[in-house]
Structures are given as C-alpha cells and as structure tokens.
Chimera marker file (.cmm) of the C-alpha trace (Angstrom):
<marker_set name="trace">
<marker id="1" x="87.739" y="103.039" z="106.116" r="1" g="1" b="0" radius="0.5"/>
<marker id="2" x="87.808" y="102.769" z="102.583" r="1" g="1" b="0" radius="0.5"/>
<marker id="3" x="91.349" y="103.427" z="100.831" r="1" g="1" b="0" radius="0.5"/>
<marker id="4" x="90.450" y="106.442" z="97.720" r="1" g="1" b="0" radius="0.5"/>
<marker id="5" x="91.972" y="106.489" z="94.624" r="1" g="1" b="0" radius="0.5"/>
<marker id="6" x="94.930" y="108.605" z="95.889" r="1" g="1" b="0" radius="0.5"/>
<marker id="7" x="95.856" y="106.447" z="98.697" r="1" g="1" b="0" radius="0.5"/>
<marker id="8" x="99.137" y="104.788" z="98.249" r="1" g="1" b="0" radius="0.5"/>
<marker id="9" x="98.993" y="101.186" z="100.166" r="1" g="1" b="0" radius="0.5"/>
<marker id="10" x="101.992" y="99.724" z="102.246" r="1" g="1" b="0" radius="0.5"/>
<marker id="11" x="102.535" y="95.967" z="101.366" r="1" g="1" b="0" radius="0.5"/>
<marker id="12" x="104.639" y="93.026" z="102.531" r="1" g="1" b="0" radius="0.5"/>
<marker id="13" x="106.064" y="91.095" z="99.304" r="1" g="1" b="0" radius="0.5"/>
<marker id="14" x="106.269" y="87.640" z="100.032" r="1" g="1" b="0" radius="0.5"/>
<marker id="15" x="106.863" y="84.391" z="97.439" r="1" g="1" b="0" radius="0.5"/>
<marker id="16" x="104.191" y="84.366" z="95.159" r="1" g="1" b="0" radius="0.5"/>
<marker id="17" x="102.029" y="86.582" z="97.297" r="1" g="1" b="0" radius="0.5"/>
<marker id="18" x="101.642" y="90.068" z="99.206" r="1" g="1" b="0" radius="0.5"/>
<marker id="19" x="99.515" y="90.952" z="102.486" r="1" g="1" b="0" radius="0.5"/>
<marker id="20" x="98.746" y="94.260" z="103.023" r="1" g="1" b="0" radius="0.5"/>
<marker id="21" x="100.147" y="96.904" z="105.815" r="1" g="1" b="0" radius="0.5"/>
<marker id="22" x="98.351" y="99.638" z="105.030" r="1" g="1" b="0" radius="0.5"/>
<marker id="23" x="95.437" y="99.721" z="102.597" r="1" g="1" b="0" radius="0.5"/>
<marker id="24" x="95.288" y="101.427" z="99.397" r="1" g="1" b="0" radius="0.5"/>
<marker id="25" x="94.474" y="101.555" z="95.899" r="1" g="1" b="0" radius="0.5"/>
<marker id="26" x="98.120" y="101.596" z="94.297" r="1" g="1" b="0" radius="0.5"/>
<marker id="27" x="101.945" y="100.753" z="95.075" r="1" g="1" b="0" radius="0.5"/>
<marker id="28" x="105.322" y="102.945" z="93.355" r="1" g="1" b="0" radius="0.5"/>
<marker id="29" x="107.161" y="101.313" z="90.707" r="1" g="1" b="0" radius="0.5"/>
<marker id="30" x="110.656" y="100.738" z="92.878" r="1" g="1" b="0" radius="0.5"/>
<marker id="31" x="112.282" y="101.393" z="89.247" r="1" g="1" b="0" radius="0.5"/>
<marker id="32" x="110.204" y="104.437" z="87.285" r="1" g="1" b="0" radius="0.5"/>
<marker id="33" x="108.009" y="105.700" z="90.065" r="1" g="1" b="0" radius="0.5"/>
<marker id="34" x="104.789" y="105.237" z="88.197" r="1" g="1" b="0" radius="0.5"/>
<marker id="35" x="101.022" y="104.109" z="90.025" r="1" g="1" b="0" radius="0.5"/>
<marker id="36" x="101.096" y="100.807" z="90.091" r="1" g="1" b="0" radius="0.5"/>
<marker id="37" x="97.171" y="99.760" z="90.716" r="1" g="1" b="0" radius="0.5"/>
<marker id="38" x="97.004" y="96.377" z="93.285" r="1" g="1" b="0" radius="0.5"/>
<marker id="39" x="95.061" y="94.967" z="90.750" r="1" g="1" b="0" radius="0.5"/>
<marker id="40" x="96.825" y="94.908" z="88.039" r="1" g="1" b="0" radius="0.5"/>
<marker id="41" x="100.019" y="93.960" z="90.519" r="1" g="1" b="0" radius="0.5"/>
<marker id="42" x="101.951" y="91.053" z="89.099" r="1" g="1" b="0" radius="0.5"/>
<marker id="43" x="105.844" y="91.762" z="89.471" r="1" g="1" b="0" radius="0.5"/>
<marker id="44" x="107.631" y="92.230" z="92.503" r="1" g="1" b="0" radius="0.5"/>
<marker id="45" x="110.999" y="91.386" z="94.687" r="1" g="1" b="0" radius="0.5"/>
<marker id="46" x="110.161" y="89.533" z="98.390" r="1" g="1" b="0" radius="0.5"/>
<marker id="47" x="114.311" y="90.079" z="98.810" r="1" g="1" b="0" radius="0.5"/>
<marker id="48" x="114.143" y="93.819" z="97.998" r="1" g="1" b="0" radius="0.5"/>
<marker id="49" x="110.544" y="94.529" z="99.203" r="1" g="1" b="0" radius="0.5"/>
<marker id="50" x="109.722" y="96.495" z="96.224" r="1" g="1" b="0" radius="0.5"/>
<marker id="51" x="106.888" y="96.036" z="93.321" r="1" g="1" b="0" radius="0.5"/>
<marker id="52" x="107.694" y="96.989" z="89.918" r="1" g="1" b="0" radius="0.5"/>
<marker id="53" x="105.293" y="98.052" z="86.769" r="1" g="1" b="0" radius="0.5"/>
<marker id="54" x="105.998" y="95.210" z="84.576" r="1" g="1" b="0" radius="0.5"/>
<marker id="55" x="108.252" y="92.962" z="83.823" r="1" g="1" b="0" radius="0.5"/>
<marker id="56" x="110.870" y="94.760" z="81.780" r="1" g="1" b="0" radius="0.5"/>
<marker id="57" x="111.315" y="97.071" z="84.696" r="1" g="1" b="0" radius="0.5"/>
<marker id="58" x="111.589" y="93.852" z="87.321" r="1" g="1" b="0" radius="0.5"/>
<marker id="59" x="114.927" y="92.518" z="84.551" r="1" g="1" b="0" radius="0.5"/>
<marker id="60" x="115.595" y="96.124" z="84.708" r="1" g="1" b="0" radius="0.5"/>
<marker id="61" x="116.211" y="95.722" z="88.999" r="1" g="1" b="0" radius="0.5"/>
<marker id="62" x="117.267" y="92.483" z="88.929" r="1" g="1" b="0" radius="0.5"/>
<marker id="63" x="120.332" y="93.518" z="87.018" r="1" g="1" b="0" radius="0.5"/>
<marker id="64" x="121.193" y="96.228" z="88.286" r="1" g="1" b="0" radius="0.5"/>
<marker id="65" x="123.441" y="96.379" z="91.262" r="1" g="1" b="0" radius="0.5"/>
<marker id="66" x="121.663" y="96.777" z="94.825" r="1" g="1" b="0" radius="0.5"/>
<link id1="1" id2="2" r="1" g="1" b="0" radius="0.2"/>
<link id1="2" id2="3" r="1" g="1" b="0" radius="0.2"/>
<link id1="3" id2="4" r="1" g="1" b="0" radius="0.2"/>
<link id1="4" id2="5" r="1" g="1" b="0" radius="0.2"/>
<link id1="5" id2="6" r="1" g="1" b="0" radius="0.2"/>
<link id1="6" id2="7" r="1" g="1" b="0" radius="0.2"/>
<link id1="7" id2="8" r="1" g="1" b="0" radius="0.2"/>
<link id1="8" id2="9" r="1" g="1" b="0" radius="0.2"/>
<link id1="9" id2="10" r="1" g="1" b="0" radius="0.2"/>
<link id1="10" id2="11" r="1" g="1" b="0" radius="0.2"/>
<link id1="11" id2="12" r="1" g="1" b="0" radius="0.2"/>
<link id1="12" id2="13" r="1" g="1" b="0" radius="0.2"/>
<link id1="13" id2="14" r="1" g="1" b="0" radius="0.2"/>
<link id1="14" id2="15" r="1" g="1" b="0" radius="0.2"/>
<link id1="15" id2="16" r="1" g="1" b="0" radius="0.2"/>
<link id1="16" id2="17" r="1" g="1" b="0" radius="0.2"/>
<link id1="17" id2="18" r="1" g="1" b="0" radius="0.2"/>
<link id1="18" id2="19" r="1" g="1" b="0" radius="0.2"/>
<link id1="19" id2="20" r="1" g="1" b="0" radius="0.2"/>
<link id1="20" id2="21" r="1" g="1" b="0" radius="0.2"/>
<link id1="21" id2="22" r="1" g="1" b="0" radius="0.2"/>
<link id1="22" id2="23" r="1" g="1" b="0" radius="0.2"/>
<link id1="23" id2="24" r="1" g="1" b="0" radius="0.2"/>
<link id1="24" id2="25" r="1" g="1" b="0" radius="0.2"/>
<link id1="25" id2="26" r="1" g="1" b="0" radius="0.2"/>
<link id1="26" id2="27" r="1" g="1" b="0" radius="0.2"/>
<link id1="27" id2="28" r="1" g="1" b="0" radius="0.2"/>
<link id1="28" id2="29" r="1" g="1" b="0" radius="0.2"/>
<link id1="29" id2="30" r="1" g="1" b="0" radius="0.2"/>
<link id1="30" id2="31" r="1" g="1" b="0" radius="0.2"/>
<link id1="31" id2="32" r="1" g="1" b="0" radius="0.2"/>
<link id1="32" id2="33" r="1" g="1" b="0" radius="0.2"/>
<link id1="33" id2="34" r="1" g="1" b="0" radius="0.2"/>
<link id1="34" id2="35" r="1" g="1" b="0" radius="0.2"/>
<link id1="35" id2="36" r="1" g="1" b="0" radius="0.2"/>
<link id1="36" id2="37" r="1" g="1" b="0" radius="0.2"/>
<link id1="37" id2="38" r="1" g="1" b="0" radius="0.2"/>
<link id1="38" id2="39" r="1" g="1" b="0" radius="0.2"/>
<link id1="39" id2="40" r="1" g="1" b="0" radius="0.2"/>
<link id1="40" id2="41" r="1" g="1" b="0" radius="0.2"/>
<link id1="41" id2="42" r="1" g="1" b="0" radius="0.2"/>
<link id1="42" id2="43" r="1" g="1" b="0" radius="0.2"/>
<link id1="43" id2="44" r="1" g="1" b="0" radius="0.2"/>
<link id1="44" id2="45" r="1" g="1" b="0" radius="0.2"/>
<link id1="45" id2="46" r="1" g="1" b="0" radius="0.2"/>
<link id1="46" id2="47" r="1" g="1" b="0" radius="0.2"/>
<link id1="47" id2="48" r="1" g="1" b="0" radius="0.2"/>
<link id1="48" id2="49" r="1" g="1" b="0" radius="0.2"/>
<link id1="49" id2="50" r="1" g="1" b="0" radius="0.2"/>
<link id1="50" id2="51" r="1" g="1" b="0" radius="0.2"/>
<link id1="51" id2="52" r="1" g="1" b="0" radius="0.2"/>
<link id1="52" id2="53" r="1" g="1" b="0" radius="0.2"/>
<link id1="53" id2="54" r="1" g="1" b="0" radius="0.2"/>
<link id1="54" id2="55" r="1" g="1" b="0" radius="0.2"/>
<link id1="55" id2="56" r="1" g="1" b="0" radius="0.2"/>
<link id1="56" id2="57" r="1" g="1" b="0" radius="0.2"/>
<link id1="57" id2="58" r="1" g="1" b="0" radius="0.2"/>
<link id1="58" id2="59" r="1" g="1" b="0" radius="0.2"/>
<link id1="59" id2="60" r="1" g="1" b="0" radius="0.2"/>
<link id1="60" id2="61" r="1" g="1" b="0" radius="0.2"/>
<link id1="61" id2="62" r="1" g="1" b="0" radius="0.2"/>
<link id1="62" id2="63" r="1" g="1" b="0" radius="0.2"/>
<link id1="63" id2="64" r="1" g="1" b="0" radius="0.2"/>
<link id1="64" id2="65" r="1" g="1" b="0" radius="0.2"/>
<link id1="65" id2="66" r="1" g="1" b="0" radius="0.2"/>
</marker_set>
C-alpha cells in the first residue's frame, strides 16, 4: 500500500534516527501542529516521542516545562 499525500505516518524517534510504525507522507509538529513532510524531517525528541518543524520550535519544547 502506498501512503498518499494525506496520510499522517506513526514513527518511533530514536537517537539520531526514526523507524516507522505506520507509513505515511508527513508527521505533526508536537509544538505548532503544522505538516511536517518525512523528508524534510530533521528535529525531533527520542525522550518525548515527538518531531518538531524546525529547530526554533525543538528550543521552543525543550524549554518549556513537560
């Protein structure tokens, strides 16, 4: 099955890495809630298990209380 374009994908944040649960063509922003394509994926927390649209909003997280 091929994941479409409005298929959100499941993933498993690891250290420098993520495998993929469930396939699909983009990941939520854990801080703004904005499509986050896989391959443009580059921030993320393995602790938290959430991916984040850039870096500013991955400072944003880590400074914010849990």
């Amino acid at each position: 099955m091929n994941p479409t374009a409005s298929e959100e994908a499941t993933l498993h944040y690891g250290d420098g890495e993520f495998a993929v649960l469930r396939p699909g063509r983009f990941v939520r922003c854990a801080v703004t809630g904005q499509p986050v394509p896989l391959e443009t994926l580059r921030y993320w927390s393995a602790e938290r298990q959430e991916p984040y649209a850039g870096p500013k909003e991955a400072i944003e997280r880590m400074v914010a209380p849990a």
